[in-house]
C-alpha positions as CSV (number, residue, x, y, z in Angstrom):
1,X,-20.2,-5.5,29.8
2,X,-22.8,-4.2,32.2
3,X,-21.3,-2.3,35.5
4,X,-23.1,-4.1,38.9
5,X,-23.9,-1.6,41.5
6,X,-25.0,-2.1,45.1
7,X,-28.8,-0.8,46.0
8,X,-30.1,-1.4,49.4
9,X,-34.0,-2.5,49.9
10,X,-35.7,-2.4,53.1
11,X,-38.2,-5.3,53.4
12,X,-40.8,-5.9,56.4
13,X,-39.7,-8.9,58.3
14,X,-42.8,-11.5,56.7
15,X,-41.6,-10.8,53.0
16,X,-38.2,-11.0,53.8
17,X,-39.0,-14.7,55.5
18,X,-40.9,-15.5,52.2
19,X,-38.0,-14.5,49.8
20,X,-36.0,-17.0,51.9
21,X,-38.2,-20.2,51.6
22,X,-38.3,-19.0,48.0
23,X,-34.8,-19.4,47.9
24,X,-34.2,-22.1,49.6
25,X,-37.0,-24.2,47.5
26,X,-35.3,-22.6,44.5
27,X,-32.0,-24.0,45.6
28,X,-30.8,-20.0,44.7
29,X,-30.0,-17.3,47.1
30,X,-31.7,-14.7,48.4
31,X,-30.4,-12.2,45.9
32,X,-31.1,-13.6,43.2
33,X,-34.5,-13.9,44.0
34,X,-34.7,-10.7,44.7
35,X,-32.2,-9.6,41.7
36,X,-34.4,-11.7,39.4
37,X,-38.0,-10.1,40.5
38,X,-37.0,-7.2,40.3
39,X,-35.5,-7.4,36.6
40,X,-39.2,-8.9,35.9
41,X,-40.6,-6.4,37.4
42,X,-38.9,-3.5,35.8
43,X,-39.6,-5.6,32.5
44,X,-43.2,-5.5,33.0
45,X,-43.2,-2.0,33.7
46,X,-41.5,-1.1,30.8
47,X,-43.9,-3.3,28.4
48,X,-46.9,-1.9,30.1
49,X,-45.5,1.9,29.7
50,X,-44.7,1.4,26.2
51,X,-48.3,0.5,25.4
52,X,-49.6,3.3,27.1
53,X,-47.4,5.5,25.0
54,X,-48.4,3.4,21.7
55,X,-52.2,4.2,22.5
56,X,-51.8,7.9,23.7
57,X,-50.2,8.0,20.2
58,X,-52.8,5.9,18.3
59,X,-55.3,8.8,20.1
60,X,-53.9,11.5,19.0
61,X,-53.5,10.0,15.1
62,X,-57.2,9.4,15.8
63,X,-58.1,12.8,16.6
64,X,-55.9,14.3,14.3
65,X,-57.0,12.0,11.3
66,X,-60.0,11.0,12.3
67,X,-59.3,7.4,10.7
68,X,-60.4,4.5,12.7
69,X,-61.6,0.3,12.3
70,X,-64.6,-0.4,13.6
71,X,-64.7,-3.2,16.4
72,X,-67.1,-5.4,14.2
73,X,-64.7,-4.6,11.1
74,X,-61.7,-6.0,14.1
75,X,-63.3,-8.7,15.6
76,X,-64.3,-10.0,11.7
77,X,-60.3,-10.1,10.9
78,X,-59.1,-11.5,14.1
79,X,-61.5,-14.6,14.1
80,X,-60.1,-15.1,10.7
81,X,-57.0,-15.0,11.8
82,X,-57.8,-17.0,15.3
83,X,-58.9,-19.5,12.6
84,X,-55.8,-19.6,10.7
85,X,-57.0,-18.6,7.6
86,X,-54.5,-15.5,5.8
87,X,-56.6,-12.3,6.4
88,X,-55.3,-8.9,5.0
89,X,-56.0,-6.4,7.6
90,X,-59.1,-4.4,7.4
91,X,-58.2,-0.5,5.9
92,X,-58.9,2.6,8.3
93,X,-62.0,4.8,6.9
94,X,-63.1,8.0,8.3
């Protein structure tokens, strides 16, 4: 079970007039629309983060290993794949 804690947010007075006719078209309160964009948010972040660590890393294999696809190499497996044909991913090289 998670633990709820109170956090404050100052908003400027147009925002805070739109998160209200949110709301109130949502049929949901204020908080939650709030509550809920920022758990998106903070979702979003996290995704987009993660794949900048994932390519830092895949840089740093590169540059250490020097192994690499080329994009025509890519572009030939994903159309097969985009074409739903079974396609075996193509093998790094040098």
């Amino acid at each position: 079970m998670s633990t709820l804690s109170t956090a404050s947010l100052k908003l400027d007075s147009a925002v805070k007039e739109r998160v209200h006719r949110l709301a109130s078209a949502r049929r949901r309160s204020p908080h939650w629309i709030m509550r809920e964009a920022v758990e998106q948010y903070v979702e979003r972040e996290e995704k987009r983060e993660q794949l900048r660590q994932d390519a830092l890393a895949a840089w740093a294999e590169y540059q250490t290993t020097g192994l690499h696809v080329t994009a025509k190499e890519a572009d030939a497996w994903l159309a097969k794949l985009e074409a739903g044909k079974h396609a075996v991913s193509p093998k790094c090289h040098v």
